[in-house]
C-alpha positions in Angstrom: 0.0 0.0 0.0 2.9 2.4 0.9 4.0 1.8 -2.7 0.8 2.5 -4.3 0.6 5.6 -2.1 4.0 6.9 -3.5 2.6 6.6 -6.9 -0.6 8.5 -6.3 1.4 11.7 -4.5 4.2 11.2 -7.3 1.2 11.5 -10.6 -0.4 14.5 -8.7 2.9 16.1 -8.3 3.4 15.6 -12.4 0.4 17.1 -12.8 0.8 20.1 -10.6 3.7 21.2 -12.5 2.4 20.4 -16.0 4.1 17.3 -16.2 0.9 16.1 -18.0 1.9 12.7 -20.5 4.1 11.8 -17.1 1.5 12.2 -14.7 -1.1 10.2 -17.2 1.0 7.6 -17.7 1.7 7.1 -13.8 -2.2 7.3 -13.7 -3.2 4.6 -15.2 -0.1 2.3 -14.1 -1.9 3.2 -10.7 -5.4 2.0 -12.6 -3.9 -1.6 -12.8 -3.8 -2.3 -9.4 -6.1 0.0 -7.7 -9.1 0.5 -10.3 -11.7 2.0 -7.7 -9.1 4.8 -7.2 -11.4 8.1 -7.7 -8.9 10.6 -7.0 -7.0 9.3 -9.8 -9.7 8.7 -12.2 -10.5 12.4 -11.4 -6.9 13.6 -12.4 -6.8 11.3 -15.8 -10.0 13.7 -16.5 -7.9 16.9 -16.2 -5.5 15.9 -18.2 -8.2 15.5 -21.1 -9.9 18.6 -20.1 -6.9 20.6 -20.3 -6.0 19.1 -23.5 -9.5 19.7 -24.7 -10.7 16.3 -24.8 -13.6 16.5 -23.2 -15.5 13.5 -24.4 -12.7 11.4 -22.6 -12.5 13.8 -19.5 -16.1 13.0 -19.0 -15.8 9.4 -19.6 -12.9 9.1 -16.9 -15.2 11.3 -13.8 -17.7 9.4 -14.7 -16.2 6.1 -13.6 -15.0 8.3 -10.5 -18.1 9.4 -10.0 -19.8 6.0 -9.9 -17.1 5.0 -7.4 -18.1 7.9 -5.3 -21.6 9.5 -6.1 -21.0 12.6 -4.2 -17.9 13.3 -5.4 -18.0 17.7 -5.7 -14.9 17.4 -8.3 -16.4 14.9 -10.2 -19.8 16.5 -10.5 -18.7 19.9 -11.5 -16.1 19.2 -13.7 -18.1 17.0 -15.5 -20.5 19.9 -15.3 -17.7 22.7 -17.0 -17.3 19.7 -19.7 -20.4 19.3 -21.0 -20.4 23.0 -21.1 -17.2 23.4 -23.2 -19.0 20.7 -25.4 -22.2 23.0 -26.1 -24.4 20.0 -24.1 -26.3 22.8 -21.9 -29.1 21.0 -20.0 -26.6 18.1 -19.2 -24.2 20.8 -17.7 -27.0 22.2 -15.9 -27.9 18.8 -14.8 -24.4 18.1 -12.7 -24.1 21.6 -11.9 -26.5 21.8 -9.7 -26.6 18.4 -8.2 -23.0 20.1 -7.4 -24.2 23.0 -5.8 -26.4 21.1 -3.6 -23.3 19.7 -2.5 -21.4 22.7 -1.8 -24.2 25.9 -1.7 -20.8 28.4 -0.7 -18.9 27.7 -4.0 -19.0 30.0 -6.8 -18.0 27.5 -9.6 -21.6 25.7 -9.8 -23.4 29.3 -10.0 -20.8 30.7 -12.8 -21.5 27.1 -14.8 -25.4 27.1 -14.3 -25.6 31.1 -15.2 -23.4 30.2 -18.4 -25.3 27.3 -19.2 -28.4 28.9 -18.9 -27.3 32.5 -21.0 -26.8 29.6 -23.9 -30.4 28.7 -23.7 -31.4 32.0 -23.7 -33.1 31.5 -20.2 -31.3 35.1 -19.2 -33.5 35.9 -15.9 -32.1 32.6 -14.5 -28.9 33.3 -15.6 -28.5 36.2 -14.1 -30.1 35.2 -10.6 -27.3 32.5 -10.8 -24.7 34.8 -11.5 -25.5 37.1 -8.9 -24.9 34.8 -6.3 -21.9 33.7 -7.5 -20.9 37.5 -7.4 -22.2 37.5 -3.6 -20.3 34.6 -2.8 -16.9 36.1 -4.7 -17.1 39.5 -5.4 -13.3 39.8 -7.0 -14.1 37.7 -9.8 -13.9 40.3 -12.8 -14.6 36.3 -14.7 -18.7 36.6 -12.8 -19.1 40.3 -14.0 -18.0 39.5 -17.5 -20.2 36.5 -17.6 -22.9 38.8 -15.8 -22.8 41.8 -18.3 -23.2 39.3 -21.1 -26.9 37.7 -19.5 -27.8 41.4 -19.0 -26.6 42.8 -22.4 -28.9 39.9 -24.1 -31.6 40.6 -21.2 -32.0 44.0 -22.9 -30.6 45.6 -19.7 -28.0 47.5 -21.4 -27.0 50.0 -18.1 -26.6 47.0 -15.7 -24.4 45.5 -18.5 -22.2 48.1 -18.8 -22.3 48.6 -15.3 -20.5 45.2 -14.4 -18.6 44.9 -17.4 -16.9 48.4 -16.2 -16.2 46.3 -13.1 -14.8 43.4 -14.6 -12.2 45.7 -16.0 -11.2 47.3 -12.7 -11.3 44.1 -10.8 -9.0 42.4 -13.8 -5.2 42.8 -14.3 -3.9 45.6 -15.9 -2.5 42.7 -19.0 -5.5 41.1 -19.2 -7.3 42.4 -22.6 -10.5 39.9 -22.4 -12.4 42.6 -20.1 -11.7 45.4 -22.1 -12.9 43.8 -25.8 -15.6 42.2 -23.7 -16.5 46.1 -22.5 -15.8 47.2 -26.0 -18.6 44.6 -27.1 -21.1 46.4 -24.5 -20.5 49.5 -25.7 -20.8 48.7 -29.4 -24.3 46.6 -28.6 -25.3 49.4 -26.5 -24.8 52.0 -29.0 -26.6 49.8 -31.9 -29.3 49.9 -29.9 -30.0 53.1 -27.9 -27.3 55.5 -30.2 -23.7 56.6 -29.2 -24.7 59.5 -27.5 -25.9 57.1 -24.5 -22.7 55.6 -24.1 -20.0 58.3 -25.2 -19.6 59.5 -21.2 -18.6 56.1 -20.5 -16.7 55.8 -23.5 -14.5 58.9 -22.8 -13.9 58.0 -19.2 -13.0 54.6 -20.4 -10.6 56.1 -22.9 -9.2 58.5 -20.4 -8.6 56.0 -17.7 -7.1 53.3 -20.0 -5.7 55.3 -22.7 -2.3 53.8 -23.1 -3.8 50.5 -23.6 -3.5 50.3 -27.3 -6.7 48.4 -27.3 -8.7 51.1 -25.4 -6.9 53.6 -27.9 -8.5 51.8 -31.1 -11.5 51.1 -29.7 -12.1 54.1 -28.1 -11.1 56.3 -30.9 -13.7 53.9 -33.2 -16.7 54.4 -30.9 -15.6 58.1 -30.5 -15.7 58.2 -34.4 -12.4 59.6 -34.3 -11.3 60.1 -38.3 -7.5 60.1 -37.8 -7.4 56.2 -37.6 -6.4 54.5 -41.0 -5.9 51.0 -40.0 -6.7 48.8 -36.6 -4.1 48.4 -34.1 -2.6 44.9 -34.6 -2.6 44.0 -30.7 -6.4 45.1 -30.8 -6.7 42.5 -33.7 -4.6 39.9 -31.9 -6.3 39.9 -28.8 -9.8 39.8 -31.0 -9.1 36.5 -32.3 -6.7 35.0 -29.7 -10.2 35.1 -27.2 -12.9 34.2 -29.7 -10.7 31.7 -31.6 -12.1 28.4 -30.0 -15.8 29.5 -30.8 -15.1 31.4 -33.9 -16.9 28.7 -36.5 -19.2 28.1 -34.5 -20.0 31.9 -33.8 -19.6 33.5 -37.4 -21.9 30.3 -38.5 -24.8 31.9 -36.4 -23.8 35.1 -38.1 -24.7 33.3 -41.4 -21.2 34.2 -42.2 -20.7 34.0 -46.2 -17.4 35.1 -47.3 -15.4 32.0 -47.8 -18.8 30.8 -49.8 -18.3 33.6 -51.9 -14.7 33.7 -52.6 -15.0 29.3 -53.5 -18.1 30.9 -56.0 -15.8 33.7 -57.4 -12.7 30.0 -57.8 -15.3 27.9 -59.4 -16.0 30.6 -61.9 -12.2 32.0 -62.6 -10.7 28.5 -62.8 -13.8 26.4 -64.2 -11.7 25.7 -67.4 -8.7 24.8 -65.9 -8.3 21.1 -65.0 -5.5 21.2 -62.6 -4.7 24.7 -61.5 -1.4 23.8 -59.3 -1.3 27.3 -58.0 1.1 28.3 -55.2 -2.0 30.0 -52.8 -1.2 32.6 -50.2 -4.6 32.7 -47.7 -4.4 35.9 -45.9 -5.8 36.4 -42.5 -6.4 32.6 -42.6 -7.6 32.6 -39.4 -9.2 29.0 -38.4 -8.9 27.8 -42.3 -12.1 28.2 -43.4 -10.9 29.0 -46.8 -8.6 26.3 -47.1 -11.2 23.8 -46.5 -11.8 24.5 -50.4 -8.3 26.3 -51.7 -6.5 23.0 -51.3 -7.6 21.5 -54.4 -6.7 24.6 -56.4 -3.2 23.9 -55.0 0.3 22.9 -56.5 3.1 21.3 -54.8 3.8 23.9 -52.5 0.1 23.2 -51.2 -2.1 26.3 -49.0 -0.3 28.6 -47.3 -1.9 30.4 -44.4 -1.1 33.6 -42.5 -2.6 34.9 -39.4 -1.8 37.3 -36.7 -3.2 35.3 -34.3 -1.5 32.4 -33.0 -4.7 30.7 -30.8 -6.5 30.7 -34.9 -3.7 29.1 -36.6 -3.7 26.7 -33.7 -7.3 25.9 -34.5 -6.4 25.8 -38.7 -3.3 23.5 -37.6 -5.8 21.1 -36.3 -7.5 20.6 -39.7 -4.6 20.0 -41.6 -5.3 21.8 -44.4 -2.3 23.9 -44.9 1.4 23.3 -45.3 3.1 26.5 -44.1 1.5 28.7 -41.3 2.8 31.9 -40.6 1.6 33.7 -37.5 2.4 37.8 -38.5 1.0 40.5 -39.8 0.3 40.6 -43.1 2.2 43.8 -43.7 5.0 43.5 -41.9 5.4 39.3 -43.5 5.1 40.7 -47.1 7.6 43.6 -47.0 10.1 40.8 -46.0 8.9 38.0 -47.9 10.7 36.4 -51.1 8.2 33.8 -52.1 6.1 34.1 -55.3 2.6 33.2 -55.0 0.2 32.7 -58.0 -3.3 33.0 -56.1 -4.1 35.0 -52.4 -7.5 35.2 -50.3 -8.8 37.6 -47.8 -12.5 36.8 -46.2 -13.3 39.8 -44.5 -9.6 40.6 -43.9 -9.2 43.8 -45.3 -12.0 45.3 -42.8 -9.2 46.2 -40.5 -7.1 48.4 -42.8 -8.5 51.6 -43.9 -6.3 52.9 -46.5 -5.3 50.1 -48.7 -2.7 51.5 -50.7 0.5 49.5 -48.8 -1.4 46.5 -48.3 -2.6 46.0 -51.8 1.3 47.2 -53.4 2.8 44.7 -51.1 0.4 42.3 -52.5 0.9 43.0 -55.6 5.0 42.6 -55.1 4.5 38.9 -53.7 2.5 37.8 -56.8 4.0 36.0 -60.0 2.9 37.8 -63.4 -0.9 37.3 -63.9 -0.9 36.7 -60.0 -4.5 37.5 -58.9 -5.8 38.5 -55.4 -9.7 37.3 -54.5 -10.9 39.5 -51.2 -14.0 40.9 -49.4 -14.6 44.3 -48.3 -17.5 46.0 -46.2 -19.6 49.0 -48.1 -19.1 52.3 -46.7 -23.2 53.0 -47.0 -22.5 55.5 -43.9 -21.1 58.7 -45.6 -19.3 59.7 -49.5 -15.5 59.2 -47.9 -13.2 56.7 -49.1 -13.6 54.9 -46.1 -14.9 54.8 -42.1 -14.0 53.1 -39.3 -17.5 51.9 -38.4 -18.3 52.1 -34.2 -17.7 47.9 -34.6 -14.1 49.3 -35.0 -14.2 47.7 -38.3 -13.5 49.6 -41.6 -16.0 50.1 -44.5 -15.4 50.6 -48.0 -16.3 52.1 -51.0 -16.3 50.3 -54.1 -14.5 53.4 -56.7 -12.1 53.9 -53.9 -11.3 50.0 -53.7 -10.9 50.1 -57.6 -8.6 53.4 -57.9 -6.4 51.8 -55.7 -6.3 48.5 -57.1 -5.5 50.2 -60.4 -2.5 52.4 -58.8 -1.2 49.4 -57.1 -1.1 47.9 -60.8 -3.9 45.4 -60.7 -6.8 45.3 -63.4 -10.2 44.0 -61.5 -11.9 41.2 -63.4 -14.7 40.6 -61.3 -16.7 42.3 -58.9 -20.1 41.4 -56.7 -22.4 42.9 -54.2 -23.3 40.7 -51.8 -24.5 40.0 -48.1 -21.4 39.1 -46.1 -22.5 38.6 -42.7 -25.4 39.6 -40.2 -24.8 41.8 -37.4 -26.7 43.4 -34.5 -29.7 41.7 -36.7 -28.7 43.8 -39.7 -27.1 43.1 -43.1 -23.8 43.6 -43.7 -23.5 44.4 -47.4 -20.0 44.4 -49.3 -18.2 43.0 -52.1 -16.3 40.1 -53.6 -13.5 41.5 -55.5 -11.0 39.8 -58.0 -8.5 41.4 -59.6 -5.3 40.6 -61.8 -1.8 41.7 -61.4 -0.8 43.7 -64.6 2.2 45.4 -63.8 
């Protein structure tokens, strides 16, 4: 028994300090001779969690739980899996069989109020999070979660309200309060105008100024016309948070650019057998282009290039490209000597305003003929070449678009009008744009 003890304190202290194949492996050595073990079947299912297996993290505090039905780890974690897997009534099922367990701790509350904003059941997730928030009230996590249930609620104050607290209870490096505030104010201001939120918005910016996130999105929300391309951390930290949810979210935004650009390749290549083209996808993020550019490829297969390295994690996964390249775009082309015969850009270009460099430093990474198929938003809002839109996105017009495709030596060979995306349950209209390298 001594023995078997060693082992057990020996695979927790792997696990502690992210020893993780070690400690797993130690696990279910331990398994062999002591199978009713439910610490250890409990620790195998953190190792799956944290490597986002959740299926198998259930599986293993499931046999713990059955070993011990009153197990509080087992039940919530099981709980926060089920959650992760977008199975909502199950998580709600262990959560509160967890609570009833333990009625002081926050984590069943936080689950249950998640679990219930997914259902749209808002009232009940806020009452859930609200105790979670008496029971810890330094969590700036519960306020986020809170001024989410209260944004969809329709209570737009109260939302703004604890998402401002989330970001002063937060670390001054920790960016996922201060998009998730940005969100508010953007929702808010779709729905009641800017002027309701623009107090808030210029104490915000004042307070957290030298953020370079704050800066952006401040200065987009403030309407602030000096701004001619996104802030690149401001675009990071956008997709480094959403980047696990991302299909899953622009799907219930009946996102359509990658549809659009495969319509506009069907069409330009329909009379070429075997294209074999060296393909550049720009701003691949999770690869939802090169779910259809890798037949259009040569030997060199899909290339992919994203600024966030949590997406091209998520595009690695699908094994669709053979180079990834976490940079941006900018910065990558002004250095890079490859040729490329074909690049993409869903909904890419919406963070640059002025196009000119990125569209010459496209043009200088293409072979002759090279062609460039893209998505832009339509500046509908005012006659300027562009505007950075209160989203913090940048709209386009179409004769500006073309003039600089033109100085940047391409000749445009296709162009459509099309619905891209919904958003704040509106259309977003804009265009699918090829255009050919002539010079």
């Amino acid at each position: 028994m001594f023995g078997i003890n060693r082992k057990i304190d020996k695979a927790l202290e792997l696990y502690n300090h992210g020893e993780l194949e070690k400690s797993l492996q130690l696990c279910r050595r331990i398994l062999k001779s002591d199978s009713n073990n439910a610490g250890i079947l409990i620790t195998l299912g953190n190792i799956f969690y944290i490597r986002n297996d959740y299926k198998q993290a259930i599986e293993y505090y499931q046999r713990a739980l059955r070993i011990a039905p009153d197990n509080y780890s087992a039940l919530i974690n099981i709980a926060n899996s089920c959650y992760e897997l977008h199975r909502y009534d199950e998580a709600l099922g262990y959560a509160a069989r967890a609570k009833i367990l333990e009625p002081d701790n926050k984590l069943a509350y936080i689950i249950l109020g998640n679990s219930f904003s997914e259902k749209g059941l808002y009232d009940e997730s806020v009452s859930n999070l609200e105790k979670a928030g008496n029971l810890d009230s330094s969590d700036p996590w519960i306020y986020n979660y809170l001024s989410q249930s209260y944004q969809k609620n329709g209570n737009y104050m109260a939302a703004l309200s604890c998402g401002w607290k989330a970001v002063e209870l937060a670390p001054s490096d920790d960016n996922a309060h201060h998009i998730n505030l940005s969100y508010l104010f953007y929702e808010t201001a779709l729905e009641t105008g800017v002027d309701a939120v623009r107090e808030c918005v210029e104490l915000w910016y004042k307070k957290y100024g030298n953020n370079p996130l704050v800066k952006y999105v401040g200065g987009a929300l403030l309407q602030d016309k000096k701004i001619k391309t996104a802030d690149i951390s401001y675009v990071k930290n956008i997709f480094d948070v959403f980047a696990g949810d991302f299909d899953r979210v622009l799907a219930s935004l009946e996102y359509r650019a990658p549809e659009l650009i495969k319509q506009f390749m069907e069409d330009l290549y329909a009379d070429v057998k075997k294209p074999r083209l060296n393909i550049l996808d720009l701003g691949c993020g999770t690869g939802l282009c090169g779910e259809f550019l890798i037949k259009y490829a040569g030997r060199r297969g899909v290339e992919g290039i994203d600024i966030s390295d949590k997406m091209l994690a998520e595009a690695a996964s699908k094994k669709l490209y053979s180079r990834l390249i976490n940079s941006d775009i900018i910065s990558w082309l002004e250095k890079n000597n490859r040729r490329y015969d074909l690049m993409t850009a869903a909904d890419v270009f919406t963070y640059f305003g002025d196009l000119h460099d990125l569209f010459e430093n496209i043009n200088k990474s293409l072979n002759e003929n090279g062609r460039i198929i893209f998505t832009v938003s339509e500046n509908s809002l005012n006659k300027n070449n562009y505007v950075l839109h209160l989203s913090g996105r940048f709209l386009h017009t179409l004769n500006y678009v073309k003039s600089v495709l033109k100085k940047c030596c391409f000749e445009v060979e296709k162009v459509a009008y099309e619905k891209l995306r919904n958003e704040g349950g509106n259309k977003v209209m804009g265009y699918v744009i090829s255009a050919r390298k002539i010079g």
